[in-house]
C-alpha positions in Angstrom: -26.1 19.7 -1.3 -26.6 17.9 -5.0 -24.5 15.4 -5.9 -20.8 16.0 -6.5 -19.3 16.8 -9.8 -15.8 17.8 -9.3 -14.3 15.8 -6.1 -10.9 15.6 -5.0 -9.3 12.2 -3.2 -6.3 13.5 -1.2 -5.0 9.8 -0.8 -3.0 8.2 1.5 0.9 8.7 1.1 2.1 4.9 1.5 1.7 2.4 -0.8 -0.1 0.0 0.9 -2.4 2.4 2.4 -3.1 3.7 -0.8 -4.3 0.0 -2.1 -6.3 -0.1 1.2 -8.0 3.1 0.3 -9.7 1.8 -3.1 -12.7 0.3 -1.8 -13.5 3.7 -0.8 -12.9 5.2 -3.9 -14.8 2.5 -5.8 -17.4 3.1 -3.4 -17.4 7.4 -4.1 -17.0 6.4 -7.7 -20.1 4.2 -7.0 -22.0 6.2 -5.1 -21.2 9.2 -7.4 -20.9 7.5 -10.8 -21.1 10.5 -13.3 -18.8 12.6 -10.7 -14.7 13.4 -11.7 -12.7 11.4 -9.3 -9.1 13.2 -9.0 -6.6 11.9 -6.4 -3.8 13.7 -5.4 -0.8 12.5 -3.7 2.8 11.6 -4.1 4.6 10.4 -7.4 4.5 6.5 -6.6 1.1 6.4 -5.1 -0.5 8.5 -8.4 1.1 5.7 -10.2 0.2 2.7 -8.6 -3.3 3.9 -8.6 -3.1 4.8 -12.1 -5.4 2.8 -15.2 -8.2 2.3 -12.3 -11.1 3.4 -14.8 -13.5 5.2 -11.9 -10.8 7.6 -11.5 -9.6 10.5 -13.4 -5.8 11.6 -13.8 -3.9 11.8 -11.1 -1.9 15.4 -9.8 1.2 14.7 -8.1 1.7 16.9 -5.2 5.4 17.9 -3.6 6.2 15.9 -0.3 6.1 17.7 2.7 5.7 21.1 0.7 6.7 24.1 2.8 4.2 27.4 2.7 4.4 28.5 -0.9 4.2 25.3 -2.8 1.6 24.2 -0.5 -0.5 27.5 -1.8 0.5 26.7 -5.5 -0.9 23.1 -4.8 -3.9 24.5 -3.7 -4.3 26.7 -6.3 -3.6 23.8 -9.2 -6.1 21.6 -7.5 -9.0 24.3 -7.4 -10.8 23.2 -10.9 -10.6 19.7 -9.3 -12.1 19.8 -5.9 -15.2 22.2 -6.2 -17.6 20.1 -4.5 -16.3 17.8 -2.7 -12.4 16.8 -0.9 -12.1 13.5 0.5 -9.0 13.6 3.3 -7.5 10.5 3.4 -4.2 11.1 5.6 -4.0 12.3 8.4 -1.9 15.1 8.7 -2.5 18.2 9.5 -1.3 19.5 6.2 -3.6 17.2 4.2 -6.8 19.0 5.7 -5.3 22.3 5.1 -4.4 21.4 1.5 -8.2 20.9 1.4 -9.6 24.1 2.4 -7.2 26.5 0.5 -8.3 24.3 -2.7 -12.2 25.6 -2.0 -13.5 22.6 -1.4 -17.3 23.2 -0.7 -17.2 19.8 1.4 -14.3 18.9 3.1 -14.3 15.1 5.2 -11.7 13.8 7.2 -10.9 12.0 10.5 -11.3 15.0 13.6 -7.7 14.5 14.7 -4.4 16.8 15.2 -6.3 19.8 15.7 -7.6 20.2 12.1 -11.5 20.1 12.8 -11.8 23.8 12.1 -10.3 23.2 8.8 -13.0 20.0 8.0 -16.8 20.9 7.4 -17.6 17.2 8.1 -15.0 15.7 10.5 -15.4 12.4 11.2 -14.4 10.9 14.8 -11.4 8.2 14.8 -12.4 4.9 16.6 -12.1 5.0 20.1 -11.7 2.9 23.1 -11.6 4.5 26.3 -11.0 7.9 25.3 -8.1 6.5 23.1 -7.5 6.3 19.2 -7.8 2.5 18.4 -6.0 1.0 15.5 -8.4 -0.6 13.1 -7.9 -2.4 9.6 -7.5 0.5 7.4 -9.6 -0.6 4.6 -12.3 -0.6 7.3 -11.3 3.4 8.7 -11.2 3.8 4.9 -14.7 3.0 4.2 -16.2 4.7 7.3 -14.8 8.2 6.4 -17.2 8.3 3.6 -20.0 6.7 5.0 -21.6 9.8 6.0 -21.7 10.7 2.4 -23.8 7.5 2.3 -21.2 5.1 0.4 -21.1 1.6 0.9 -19.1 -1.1 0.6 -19.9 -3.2 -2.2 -17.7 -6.0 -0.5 -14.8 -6.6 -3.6 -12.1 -6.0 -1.8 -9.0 -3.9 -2.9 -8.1 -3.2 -6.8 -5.7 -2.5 -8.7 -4.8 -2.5 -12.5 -1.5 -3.2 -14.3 -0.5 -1.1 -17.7 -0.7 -3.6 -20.9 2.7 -2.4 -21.7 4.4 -3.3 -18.7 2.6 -6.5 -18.6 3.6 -7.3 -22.2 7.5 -6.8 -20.9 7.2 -8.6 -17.8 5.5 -11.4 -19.5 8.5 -11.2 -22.1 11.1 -12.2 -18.5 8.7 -15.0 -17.0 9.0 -18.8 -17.8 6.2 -20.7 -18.6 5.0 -23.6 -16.1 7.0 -22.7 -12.9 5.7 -21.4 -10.2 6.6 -17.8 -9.7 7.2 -16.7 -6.3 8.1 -13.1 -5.6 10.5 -11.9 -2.8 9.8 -8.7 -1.4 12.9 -7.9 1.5 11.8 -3.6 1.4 9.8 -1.8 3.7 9.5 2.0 3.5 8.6 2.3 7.3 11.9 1.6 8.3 14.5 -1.4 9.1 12.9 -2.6 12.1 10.0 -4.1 9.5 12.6 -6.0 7.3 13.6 -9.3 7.8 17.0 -10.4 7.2 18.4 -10.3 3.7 20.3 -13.8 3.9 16.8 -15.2 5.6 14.6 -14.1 2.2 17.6 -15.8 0.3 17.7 -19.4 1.9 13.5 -19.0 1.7 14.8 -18.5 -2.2 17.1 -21.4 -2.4 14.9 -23.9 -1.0 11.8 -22.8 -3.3 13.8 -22.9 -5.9 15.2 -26.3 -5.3 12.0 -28.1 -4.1 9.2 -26.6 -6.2 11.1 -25.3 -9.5 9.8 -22.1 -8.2 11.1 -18.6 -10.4 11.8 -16.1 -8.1 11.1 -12.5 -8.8 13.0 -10.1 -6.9 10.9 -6.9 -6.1 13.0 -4.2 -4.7 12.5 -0.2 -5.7 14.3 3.0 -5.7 16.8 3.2 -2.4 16.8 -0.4 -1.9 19.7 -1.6 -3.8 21.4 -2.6 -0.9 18.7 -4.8 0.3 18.5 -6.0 -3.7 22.6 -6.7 -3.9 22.5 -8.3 -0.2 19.7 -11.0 -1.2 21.4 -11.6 -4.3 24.9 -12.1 -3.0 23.2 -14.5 -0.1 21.4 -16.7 -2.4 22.3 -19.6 -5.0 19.7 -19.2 -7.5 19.1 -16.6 -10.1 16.4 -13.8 -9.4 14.4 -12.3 -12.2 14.7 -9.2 -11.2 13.2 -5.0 -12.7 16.0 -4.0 -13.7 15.9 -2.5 -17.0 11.5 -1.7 -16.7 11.3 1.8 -17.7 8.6 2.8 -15.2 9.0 1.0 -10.9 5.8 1.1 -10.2 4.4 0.0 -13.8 6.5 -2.9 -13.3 6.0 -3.3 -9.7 2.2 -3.7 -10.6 2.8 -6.4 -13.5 4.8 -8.4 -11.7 2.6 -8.7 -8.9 -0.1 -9.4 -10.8 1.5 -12.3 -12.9 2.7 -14.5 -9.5 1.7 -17.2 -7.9 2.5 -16.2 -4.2 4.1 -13.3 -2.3 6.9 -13.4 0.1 7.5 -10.3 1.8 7.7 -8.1 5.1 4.6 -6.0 6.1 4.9 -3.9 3.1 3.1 -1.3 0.4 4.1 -4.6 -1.8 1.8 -7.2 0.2 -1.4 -4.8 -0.2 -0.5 -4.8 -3.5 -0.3 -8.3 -4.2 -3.9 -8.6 -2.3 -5.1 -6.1 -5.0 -4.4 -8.5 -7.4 -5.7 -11.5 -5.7 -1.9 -13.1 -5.2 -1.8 -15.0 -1.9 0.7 -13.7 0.6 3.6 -14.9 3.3 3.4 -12.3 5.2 6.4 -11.7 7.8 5.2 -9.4 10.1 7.6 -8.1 13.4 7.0 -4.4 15.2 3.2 -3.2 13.6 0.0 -4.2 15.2 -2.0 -6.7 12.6 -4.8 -4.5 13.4 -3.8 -2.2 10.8 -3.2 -4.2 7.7 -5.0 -8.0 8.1 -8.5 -8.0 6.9 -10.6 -10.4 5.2 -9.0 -10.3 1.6 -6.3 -11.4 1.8 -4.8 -15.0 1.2 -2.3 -17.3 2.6 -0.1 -16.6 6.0 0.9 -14.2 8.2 4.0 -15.2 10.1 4.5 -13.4 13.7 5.6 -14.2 16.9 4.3 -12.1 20.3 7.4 -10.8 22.0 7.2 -8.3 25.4 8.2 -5.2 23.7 5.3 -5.2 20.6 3.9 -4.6 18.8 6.0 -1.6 19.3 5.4 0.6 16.0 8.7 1.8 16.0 10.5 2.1 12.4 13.8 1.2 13.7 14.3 -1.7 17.1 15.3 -0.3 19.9 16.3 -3.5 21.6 17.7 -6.7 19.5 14.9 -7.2 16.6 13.8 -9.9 18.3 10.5 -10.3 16.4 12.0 -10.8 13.1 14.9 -12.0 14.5 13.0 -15.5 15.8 11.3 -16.1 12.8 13.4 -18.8 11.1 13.8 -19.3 7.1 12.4 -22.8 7.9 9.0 -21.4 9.1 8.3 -19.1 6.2 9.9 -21.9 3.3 7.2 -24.7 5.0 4.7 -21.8 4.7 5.0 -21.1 0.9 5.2 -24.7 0.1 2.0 -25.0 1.8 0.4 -22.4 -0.5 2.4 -23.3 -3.5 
């Protein structure tokens, strides 16, 4: 087969995933260099992985599309993924996006019964018969490897719109340290930490280190937002009022000093950008998500039921619930 032209990145549907999958791209962009790069995925992710310049616009694709909007999907991504379709998740659906687009090549991981639908499936890591979790910048990065890409060893990246940097710039106070506080998780409330825990960690950066705290909450988190702002005594900087989440997200990230947060899309992101991270991790196996990027602290404690991978505790939360504010303040003082 020659070299690619046209190739399609069906990317990963959670944030952080999607800022564990650049490598990979970077390394089809550099293994590829005068080839279109189109990912495809859902709204937030085309965003956050917007203004990378090895990739070419984004198409948004519907969420879980049923029969008919998957075929119109198909058919809007044909132009785009002649030669070659890169299957990032690992759905079922994903892989059969893939083939009614015409991709000539299609790679993905050999798993849920989709092999027939792959022309180069790839075998998940196993031990004993079993799928292993591994860091997924690592699963990433093997995927393509049969397509001879390498790893050219720089990590995850990210890049932040000059607009939204100009405005978040604009709400940021020159020589304090900015801290952000991250209390969301997508996955589900078993990963969060408690709201009035995130504010006390506030309160005491505020009062010790003249830290500005950024509050980094999206769409369908305004609870979590109102319940860490109600807890605390300081004032939060806050989105509100940015135009664009994700823009914003992105710009703030990049402009702080440290990262505070649960095992979130938000902590990869902040890695991305080289921000060092507290990262307060309860029912998901590190395996996943801790590779050699990233900077600072990850804060868990081994209880009998986990890492259970469950998005909402069955039992009492007990491996967020033991993690005290005090451990994660001393933490971010450390790194501040």
């Amino acid at each position: 087969m020659n070299d690619p032209q046209h190739i399609l990145a069906l990317v990963p549907n959670w944030l952080g995933d999607a800022a564990m999958s650049t490598p990979a791209l970077r390394a089809l962009h550099n293994k590829f260099p005068n080839a279109e790069i189109t990912p495809a995925g859902r709204n937030a992710v085309i965003k956050l992985l917007q203004d990378l310049p090895w990739l070419a616009e984004g198409i948004v694709l519907p969420a879980r599309p049923n029969s008919p909007a998957l075929l119109r999907a198909a058919f809007s991504l044909r132009p785009r993924a002649r030669d070659l379709a890169v299957v990032f998740p690992h759905s079922f659906r994903a892989a059969l996006l893939a083939r009614l687009a015409g991709s000539r090549r299609r790679i993905g991981q050999a798993r849920d019964g989709r092999s027939l639908l792959l022309t180069d499936p790839v075998q998940p890591h196993r031990r004993n018969g079993r799928i292993e979790p591994v860091y997924m910048v690592d699963e990433y990065l093997q995927l393509i490897a049969p397509l001879g890409c390498e790893d050219d060893g720089l990590g995850l990246q990210l890049a932040a719109d000059p607009t939204a940097l100009y405005g978040m710039r604009t709400k940021l106070e020159p020589g304090r340290p900015r801290v952000g506080i991250a209390p969301g998780a997508a996955f589900g409330p078993s990963k969060r930490w408690p709201a009035e825990r995130f504010a006390q960690v506030a309160d005491r950066l505020a009062s010790e280190a003249g830290a500005q705290c950024v509050l980094l909450t999206g769409p369908g988190e305004e609870a979590i937002r109102d319940a860490v702002v109600h807890a605390a005594k300081t004032n939060f900087t806050t989105l509100d009022g940015c135009p664009d989440g994700i823009a914003a997200l992105k710009a703030a990230v990049s402009q702080l000093d440290l990262l505070i947060g649960n095992d979130s899309g938000v902590r990869h992101v902040a890695v991305a950008f080289h921000v060092p991270t507290v990262c307060i991790m309860g029912p998901t196996s590190p395996a996943y998500s801790t590779g050699p990027y990233e900077r600072g602290r990850i804060i868990r404690i081994d209880v009998d039921c986990g890492p259970c991978q469950k998005p909402v505790c069955e039992t009492d939360h007990r491996c967020m619930r033991n993690i005290s504010p005090e451990t994660v303040a001393n933490a971010a003082l450390d790194l501040l």
